[in-house]
N, C-alpha and C positions, 0 to 999 in steps of 0.2 A: 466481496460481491458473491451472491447467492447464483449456485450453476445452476444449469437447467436442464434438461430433459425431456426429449419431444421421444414419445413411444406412439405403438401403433402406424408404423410406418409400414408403406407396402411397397414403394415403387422408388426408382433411385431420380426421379424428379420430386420427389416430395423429402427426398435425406437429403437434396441439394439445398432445396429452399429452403429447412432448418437450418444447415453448419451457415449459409449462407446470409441469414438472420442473426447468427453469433449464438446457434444451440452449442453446448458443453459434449452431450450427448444423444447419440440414436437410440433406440429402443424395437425390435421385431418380435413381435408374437406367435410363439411356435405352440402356441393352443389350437389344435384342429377345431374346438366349440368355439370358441372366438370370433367375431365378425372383422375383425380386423388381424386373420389369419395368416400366414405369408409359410413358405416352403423352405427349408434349408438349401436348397439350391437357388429360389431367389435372393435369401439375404446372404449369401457367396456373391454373388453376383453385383447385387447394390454395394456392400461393403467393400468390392475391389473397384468401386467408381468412386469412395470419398476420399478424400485429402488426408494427409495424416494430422494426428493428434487432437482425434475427434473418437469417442471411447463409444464403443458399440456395442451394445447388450440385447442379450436373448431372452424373452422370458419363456416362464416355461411351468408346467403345472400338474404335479404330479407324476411326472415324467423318469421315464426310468435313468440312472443314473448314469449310465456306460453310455445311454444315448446321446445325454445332455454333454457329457465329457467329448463324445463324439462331433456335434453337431458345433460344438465350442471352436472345435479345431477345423474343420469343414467351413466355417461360415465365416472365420477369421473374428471370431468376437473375443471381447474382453472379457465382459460380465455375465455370469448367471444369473438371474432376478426369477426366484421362488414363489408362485405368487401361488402355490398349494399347503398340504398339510405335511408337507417335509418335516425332518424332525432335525434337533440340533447334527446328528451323526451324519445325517445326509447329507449337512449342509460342508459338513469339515470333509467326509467324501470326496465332494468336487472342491476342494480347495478352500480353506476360508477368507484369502486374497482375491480371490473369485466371485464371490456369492456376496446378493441381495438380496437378502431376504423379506418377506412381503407381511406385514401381518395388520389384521382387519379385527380392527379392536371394539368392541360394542360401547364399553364402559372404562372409566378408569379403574377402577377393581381390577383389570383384566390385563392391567400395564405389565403385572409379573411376572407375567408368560415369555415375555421376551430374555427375560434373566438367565433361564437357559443355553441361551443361543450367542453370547458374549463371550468375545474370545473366539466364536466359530464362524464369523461373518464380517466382509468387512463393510458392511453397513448396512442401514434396515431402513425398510421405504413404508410407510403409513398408508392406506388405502380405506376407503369407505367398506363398511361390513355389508353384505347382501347374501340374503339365503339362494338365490338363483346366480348368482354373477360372482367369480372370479378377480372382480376389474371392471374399468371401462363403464362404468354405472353413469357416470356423469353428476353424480350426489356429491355434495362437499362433507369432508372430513370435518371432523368433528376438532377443534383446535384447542380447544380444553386438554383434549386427552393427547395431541401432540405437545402442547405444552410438558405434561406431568411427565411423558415418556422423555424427554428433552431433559429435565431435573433429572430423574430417577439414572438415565445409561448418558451422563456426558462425554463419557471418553471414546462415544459409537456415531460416527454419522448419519444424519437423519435426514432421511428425504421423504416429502411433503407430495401425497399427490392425495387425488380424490375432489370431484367438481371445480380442480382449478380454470382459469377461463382468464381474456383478458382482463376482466370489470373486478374480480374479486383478488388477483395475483399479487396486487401490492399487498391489500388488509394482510393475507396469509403471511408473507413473510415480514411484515412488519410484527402480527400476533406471533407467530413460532420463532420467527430467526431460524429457520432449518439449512442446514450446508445446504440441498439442495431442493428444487422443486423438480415435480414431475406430470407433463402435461398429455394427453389425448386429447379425448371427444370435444376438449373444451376449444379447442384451434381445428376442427374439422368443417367441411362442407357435407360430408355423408363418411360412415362408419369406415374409417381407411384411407379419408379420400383428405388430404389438412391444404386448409386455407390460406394462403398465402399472407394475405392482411390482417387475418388473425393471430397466425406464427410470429409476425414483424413486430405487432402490437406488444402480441404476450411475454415476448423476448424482451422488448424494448423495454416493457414497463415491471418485468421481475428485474433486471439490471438495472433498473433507475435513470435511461439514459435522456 
């Protein structure tokens, strides 16, 4: 069964209603440009109100690397999720038991760039490319080129985000088979703000229930 991944989380009523739903994982964004920005003191805060055995990750973007080590241990998170131009050494830096790293692939031509970074991560998340955006585009990933990246690094876990939503969440994981998905704006009412009927949905129907 494919986990899942609700990111963009701002408040510990909206990480309720995901675990709540049967999300795998949180997700907080420690990007100050971000519109679904959140504070290291609030995600402290939300993360000592969830349940155990629900894995909570930071993303983070460009971020210096004593901070992110910092804010890991501060915030009680699991995972670091790279969603900048870090490089392999950055990534092994913070741990590579640690680290998701993010990469925003235009083409398959461009699959190689990952080659590097194996071995230094334990797993890499697929995201839509945008010359102004970081994430959180709301555009669907290209699934061609999650396929080839899937072929080309089998022994790396691959999580699937980029315009997922409830309507299109089956197609994706039926085309990639990714271990996991990763969802935002697409279970949102406003930028931060997730939907309750949309989370239920999207859950419900990435797990096939």
């Amino acid at each position: 069964m494919v986990r899942v991944k609700v990111c963009g989380i701002t408040n510990l009523n909206d990480a309720l209603i995901t675990v709540k739903a049967g999300a795998d994982a949180v997700g907080f964004i420690l990007y100050p440009k971000s519109k679904r920005f959140i504070k290291a003191k609030e995600v402290r805060r939300i993360t000592q109100g969830l349940p155990p055995f629900i894995f909570k990750v930071g993303v983070f973007v460009n971020e210096d690397l004593h901070a992110i080590l910092e804010i890991l241990s501060y915030a009680n998170l699991d995972f670091a999720q790279l969603h900048g131009d870090e490089s392999p050494e950055e990534c092994e830096y913070i741990g590579k038991e640690r680290v998701i790293k993010v990469f925003r692939l235009k083409s398959i031509d461009e699959v190689e760039k990952i080659e590097p970074y194996i071995g230094k991560i334990r797993a890499l998340l697929l995201d839509t490319y945008s010359e102004s955006s970081y994430g959180g585009t709301g555009k669907t990933f290209n699934w061609e080129i999650a396929r080839a990246v899937k072929e080309r690094f089998p022994q790396i876990p691959l999580i699937l985000s980029g315009g997922l939503n409830p309507e299109n969440v089956r197609d994706a994981i039926k085309e990639v088979n990714p271990y996991a998905i990763d969802v935002s704006s697409g279970v949102e009412r406003a930028p931060g703000i997730k939907d309750r009927e949309k989370v239920e949905l999207f859950i419900r129907r990435a797990k096939c229930e």
